[in-house]
C-alpha positions in Angstrom: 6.1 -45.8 4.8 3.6 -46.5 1.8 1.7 -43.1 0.7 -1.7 -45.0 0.9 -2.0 -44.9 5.0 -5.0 -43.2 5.7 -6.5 -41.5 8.7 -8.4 -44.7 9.6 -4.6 -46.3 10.2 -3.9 -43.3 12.4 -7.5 -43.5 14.2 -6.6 -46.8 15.2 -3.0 -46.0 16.1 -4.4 -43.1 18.3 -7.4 -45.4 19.8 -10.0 -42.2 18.6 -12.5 -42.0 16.1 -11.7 -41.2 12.8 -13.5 -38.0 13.3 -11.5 -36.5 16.0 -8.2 -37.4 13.9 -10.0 -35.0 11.4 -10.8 -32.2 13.8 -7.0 -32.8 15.0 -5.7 -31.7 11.2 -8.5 -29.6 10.1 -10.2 -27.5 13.5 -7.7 -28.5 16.2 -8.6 -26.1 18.3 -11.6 -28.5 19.2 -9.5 -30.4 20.8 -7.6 -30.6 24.0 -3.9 -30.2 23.7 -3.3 -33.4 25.3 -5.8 -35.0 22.7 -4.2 -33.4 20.0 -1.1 -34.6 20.7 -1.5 -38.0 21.0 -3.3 -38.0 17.3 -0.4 -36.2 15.6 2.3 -38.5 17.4 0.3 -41.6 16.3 0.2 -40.0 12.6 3.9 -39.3 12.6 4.4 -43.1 13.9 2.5 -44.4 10.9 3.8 -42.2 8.3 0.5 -40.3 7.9 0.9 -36.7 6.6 -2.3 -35.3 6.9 -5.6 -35.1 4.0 -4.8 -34.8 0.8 -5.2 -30.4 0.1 -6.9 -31.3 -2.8 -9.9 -33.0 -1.2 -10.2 -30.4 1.1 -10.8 -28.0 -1.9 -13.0 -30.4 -3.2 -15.1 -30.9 0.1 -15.0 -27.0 1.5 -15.2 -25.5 -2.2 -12.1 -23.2 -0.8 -8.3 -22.9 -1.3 -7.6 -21.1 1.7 -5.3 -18.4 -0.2 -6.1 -14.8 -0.9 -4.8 -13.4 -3.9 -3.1 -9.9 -3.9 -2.4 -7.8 -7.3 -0.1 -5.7 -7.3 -0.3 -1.8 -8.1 0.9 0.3 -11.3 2.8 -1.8 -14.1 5.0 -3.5 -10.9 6.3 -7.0 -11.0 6.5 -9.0 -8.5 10.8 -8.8 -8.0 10.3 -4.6 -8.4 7.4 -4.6 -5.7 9.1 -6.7 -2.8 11.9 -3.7 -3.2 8.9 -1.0 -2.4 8.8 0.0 1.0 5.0 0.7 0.5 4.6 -2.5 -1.2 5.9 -4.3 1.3 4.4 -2.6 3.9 0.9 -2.8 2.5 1.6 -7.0 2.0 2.5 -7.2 5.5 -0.9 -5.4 6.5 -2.5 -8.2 4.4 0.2 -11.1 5.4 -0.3 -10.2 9.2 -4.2 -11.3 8.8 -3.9 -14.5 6.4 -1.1 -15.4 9.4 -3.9 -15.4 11.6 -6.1 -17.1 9.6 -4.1 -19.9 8.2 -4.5 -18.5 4.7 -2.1 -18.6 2.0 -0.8 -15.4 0.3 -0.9 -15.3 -4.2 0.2 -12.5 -5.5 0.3 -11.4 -9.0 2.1 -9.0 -10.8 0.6 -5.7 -11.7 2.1 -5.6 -15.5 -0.2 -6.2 -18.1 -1.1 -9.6 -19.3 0.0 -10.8 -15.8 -2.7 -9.2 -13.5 -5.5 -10.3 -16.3 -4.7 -14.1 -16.6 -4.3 -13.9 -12.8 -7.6 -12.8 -12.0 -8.9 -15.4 -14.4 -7.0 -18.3 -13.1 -5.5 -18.0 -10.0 -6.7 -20.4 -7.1 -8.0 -18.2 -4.3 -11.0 -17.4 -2.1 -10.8 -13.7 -3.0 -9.0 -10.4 -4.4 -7.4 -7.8 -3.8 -6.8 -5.4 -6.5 -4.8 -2.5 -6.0 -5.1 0.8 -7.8 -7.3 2.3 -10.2 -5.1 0.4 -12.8 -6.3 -2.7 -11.7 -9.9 -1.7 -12.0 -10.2 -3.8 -15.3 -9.0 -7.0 -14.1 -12.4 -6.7 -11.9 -14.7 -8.4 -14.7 -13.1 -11.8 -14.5 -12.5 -11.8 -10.6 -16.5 -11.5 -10.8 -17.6 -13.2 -13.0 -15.6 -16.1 -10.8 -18.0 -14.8 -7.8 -15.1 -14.1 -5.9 -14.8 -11.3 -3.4 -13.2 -8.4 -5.0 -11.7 -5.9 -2.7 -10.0 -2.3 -4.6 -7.5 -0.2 -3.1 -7.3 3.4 -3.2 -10.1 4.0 -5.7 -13.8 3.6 -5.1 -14.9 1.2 -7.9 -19.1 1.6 -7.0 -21.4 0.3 -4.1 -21.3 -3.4 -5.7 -17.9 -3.7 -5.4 -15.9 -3.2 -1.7 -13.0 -1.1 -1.2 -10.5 0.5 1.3 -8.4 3.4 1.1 -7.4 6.9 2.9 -8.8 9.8 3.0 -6.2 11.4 0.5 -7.6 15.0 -0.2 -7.9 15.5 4.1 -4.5 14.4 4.0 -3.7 16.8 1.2 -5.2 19.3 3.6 -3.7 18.3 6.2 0.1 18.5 4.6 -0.3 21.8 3.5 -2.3 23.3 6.4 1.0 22.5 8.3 3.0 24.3 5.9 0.7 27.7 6.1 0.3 27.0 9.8 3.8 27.7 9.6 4.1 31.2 7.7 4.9 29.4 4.6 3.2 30.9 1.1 5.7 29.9 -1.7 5.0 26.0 -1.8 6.3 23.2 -4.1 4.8 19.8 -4.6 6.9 16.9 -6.1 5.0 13.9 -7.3 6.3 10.2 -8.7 4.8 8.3 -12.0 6.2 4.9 -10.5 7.6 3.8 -13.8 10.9 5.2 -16.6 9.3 7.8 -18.4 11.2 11.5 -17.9 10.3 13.6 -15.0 8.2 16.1 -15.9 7.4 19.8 -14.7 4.4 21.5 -14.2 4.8 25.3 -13.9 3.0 27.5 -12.6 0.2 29.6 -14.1 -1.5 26.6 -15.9 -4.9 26.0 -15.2 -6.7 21.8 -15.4 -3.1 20.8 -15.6 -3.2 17.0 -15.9 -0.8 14.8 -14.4 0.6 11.4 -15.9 1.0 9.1 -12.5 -0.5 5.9 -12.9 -2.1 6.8 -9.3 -4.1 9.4 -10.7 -6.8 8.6 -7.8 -4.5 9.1 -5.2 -2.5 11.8 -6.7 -5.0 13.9 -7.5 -7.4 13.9 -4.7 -4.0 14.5 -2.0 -3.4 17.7 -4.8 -7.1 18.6 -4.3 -6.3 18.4 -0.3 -3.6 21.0 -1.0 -5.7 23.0 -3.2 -8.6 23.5 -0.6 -5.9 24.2 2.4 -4.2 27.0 -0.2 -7.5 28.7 -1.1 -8.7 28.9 2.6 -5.6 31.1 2.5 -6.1 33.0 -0.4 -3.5 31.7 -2.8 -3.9 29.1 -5.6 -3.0 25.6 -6.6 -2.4 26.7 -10.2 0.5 29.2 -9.2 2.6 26.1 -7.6 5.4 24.3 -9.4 5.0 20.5 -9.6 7.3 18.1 -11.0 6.6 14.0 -11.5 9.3 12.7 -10.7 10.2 9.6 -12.7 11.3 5.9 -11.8 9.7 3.7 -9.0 10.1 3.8 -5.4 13.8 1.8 -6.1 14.9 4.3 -8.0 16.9 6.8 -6.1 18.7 8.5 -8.8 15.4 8.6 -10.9 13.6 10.3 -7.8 16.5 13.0 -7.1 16.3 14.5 -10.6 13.0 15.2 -10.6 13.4 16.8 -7.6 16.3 18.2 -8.5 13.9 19.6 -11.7 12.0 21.0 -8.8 14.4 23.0 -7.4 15.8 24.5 -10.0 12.3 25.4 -10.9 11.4 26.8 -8.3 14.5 28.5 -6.3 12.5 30.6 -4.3 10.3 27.9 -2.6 10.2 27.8 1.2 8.7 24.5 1.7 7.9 21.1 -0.3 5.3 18.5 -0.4 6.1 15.1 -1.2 3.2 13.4 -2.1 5.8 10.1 -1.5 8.1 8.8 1.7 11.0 8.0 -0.9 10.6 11.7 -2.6 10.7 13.4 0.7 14.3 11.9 1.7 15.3 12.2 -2.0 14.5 16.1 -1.8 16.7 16.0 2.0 19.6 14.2 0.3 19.5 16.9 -2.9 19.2 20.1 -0.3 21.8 18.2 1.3 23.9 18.5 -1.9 23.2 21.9 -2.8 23.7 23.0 0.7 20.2 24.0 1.6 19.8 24.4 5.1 16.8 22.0 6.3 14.6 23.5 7.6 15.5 26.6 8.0 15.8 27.5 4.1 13.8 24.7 3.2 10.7 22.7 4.9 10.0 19.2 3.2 6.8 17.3 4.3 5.9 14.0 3.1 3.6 11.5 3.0 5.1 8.4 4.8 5.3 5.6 7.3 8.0 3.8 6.2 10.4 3.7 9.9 13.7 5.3 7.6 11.7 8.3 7.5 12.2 8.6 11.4 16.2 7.9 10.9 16.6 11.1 8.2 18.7 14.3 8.9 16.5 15.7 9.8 13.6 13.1 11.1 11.2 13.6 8.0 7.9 15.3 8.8 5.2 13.3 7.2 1.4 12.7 7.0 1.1 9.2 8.1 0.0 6.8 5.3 -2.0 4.0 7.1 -0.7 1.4 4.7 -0.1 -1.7 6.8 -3.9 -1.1 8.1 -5.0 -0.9 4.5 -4.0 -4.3 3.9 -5.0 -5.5 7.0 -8.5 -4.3 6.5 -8.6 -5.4 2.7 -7.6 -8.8 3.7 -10.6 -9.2 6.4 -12.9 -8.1 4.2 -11.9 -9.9 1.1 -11.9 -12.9 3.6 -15.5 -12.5 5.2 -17.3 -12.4 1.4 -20.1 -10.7 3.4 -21.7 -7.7 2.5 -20.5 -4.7 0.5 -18.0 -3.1 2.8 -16.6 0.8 2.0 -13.5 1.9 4.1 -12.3 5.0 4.4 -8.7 5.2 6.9 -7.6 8.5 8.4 -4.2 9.9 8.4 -2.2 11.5 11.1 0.3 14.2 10.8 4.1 13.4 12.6 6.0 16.6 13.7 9.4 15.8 13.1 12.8 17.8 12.4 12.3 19.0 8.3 9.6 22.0 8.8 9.9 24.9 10.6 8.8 28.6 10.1 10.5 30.3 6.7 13.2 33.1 8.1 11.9 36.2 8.6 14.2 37.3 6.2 13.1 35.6 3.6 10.5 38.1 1.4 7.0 36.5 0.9 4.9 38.1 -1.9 
C-alpha cells in the first residue's frame, strides 16, 4: 500500500470523523473499545500506520522519552550488568511503562553524559550521582526538568535519594544492639583503581569513591550510632574495595585486605549488596564461621541477597522506588520537588551476638 494514505482514507474507511481516528492513535482511551476497534481494523485494511512521530513532536513540542544518565564513569554494557543499576532503571522503566514513555539512557563516562545532556531528545533528566552534577548546565539551559540522584543539588533543582546517614545509623545500631564493639566497614570505588585501606587511628580520613555523597553520609550514620556508644569512627578499619559491582574478584580482595587488617573484627558493614556476599564467600574461604565469628551487614535489596549462606542481613536500599519517584517527577515538570526515601532494616541469618568468648576491649 502506498506510504501516502492518510487518516482522512482511514476516516472514511471507518465511517468516523477524522478526529476520532486521531483520538483512536493518540488518546484512545476516549474511546469506546468497540469504537476503537473498528478505527484500527479500518487503518490496518488501508495500510495506514498511524501519524507520522515526528509531527507529533512538532505539534505537542514533546518526544515522549525520558532520558536517564547513568552513575559513576559506567557505560551503558557495564551498567545493565549492575544489579543496582538495573534495579534503579526498572524503578524508572516501571513508570514510563505506564505512561507510554520511551526510556534514553546515556552513559555515565565522560564526554558521553555531556553531549547527551546537550543533544539527546527527551522531555526530561535524570542525572544520577554527584558525578553527574555538571552535566546539569546544558540539561537547563534546554529548560528541561532535571531530576539528581543521591545528592541534593539546591532548591532550584529537584532531587530524590535515601536517607543514607539514618541508614548508616541504622546498620551499625544493629551491630552494637548486638554486643558488637570491634567493627569493620568495607566500601567500593566502582571503577579499577587498587583497593585501598584506611586504618585505624586517622582522623578526616578521605575516601576516593566516586559516591562520595552516599558513602560518606552512610559513614557519618555509623559514626553517630558508634559515638552514642562511646567508641569512635576513627579507630575502625575501612578498606575501598576496587572494581565495579561485576567485579567479583576485584570486590573479594579488598575485602580480603579487610580481613587481614583487621583479624580481630567481630562484625562488618558493607556499605554495598555485592561487598556483603563477597565478604560471606571470603569467610567462607578462610573458614570463618558466619555469624558466629563473624556478623556481615549490608546495604542491599537485590533478591540474591535473600538466597546467601547465610540469608544476608541488610538495610534495605529503596532503589527501585528511587527511580520510580525520579521518573514521576522528572515527568510532571511541575514544581521543585525534594525526596527523601527511608530505609528498612531485614534480619536475616549473617549477624548474631559475638561469642562470649571472644574478649572485647
Amino acid at each position: 500500500m502506498k506510504s501516502s494514505v492518510t487518516m482522512m482514507d482511514v476516516a472514511r474507511a471507518a465511517g468516523v470523523s477524522k478526529a476520532t481516528v486521531s483520538n483512536a492513535f493518540n488518546r484512545p482511551e476516549l474511546l469506546v473499545p468497540a469504537l476503537r476497534e473498528r478505527v484500527e481494523k479500518a487503518a490496518r485494511e488501508v495500510g495506514y500506520a498511524g501519524p507520522d512521530p515526528r509531527g507529533r513532536v512538532l505539534s505537542s513540542g514533546r518526544v515522549h522519552a525520558l532520558g536517564v544518565v547513568l552513575p559513576g564513569m559506567l557505560g551503558i554494557s557495564n551498567a545493565l550488568e549492575n544489579p543496582y543499576v538495573r534495579r534503579f532503571l526498572s524503578g524508572v522503566a516501571s513508570l514510563c511503562t505506564e505512561k507510554g514513555i520511551a526510556l534514553t539512557i546515556i552513559s555515565g563516562a565522560d564526554g558521553t553524559r555531556q553531549c547527551g545532556a546537550e543533544t539527546a531528545l527527551v522531555d526530561g533528566f535524570i542525572l544520577h550521582g554527584v558525578e553527574q552534577v555538571e552535566s546539569m548546565a546544558p540539561a537547563l539551559r534546554r529548560k528541561l526538568p532535571v531530576v539528581v540522584i543521591d545528592y541534593d543539588a539546591g532548591p532550584e533543582v529537584s532531587s530524590v535519594r535515601a536517607e543514607d546517614r539514618a541508614g548508616g545509623w541504622l546498620a551499625a545500631r544493629h551491630m552494637l544492639q548486638l554486643g558488637h564493639r570491634r567493627i569493620a566497614i568495607v566500601s567500593t570505588m566502582y571503577d579499577d583503581r587498587p583497593s585501598q585501606l584506611h586504618g585505624p587511628g586517622k582522623k578526616d580520613r578521605r575516601l576516593e569513591a566516586p559516591f562520595l555523597f552516599t558513602t560518606s553520609s552512610r559513614i557519618a550514620g555509623i559514626s553517630d550510632a558508634l559515638y552514642a556508644a562511646g567508641l569512635s569512627i576513627d579507630d575502625v578499619p575501612i578498606v575501598e574495595a576496587s572494581g565495579s559491582t561485576r567485579d567479583e574478584v576485584l570486590a573479594r580482595e579488598g575485602v580480603a585486605m579487610l580481613l587481614d587488617a583487621a583479624p580481630s573484627a567481630t562484625g562488618i558493614i558493607c556499605l554495598a549488596g555485592h561487598l556483603g556476599m563477597a565478604v560471606l564467600d571470603e569467610a567462607r574461604r578462610r573458614g570463618i564461621a558466619v555469624p558466629s565469628a563473624l556478623s556481615v551487614i549490608s546495604f542491599g535489596g537485590s533478591p540474591d541477597e535473600k538466597r546467601t549462606s547465610p540469608p544476608l542481613t541488610v538495610v534495605q536500599t529503596p532503589v527501585f522506588e528511587k527511580g520510580r519517584a525520579a521518573a514521576r517527577i522528572a515527568l510532571e515538570g511541575g514544581p521543585k520537588q525534594h525526596l527523601v526515601l527511608p530505609f528498612g532494616l531485614v534480619i536475616r541469618g549473617s549477624t548474631a551476638a559475638p561469642l562470649p568468648w571472644l574478649p572485647v576491649p
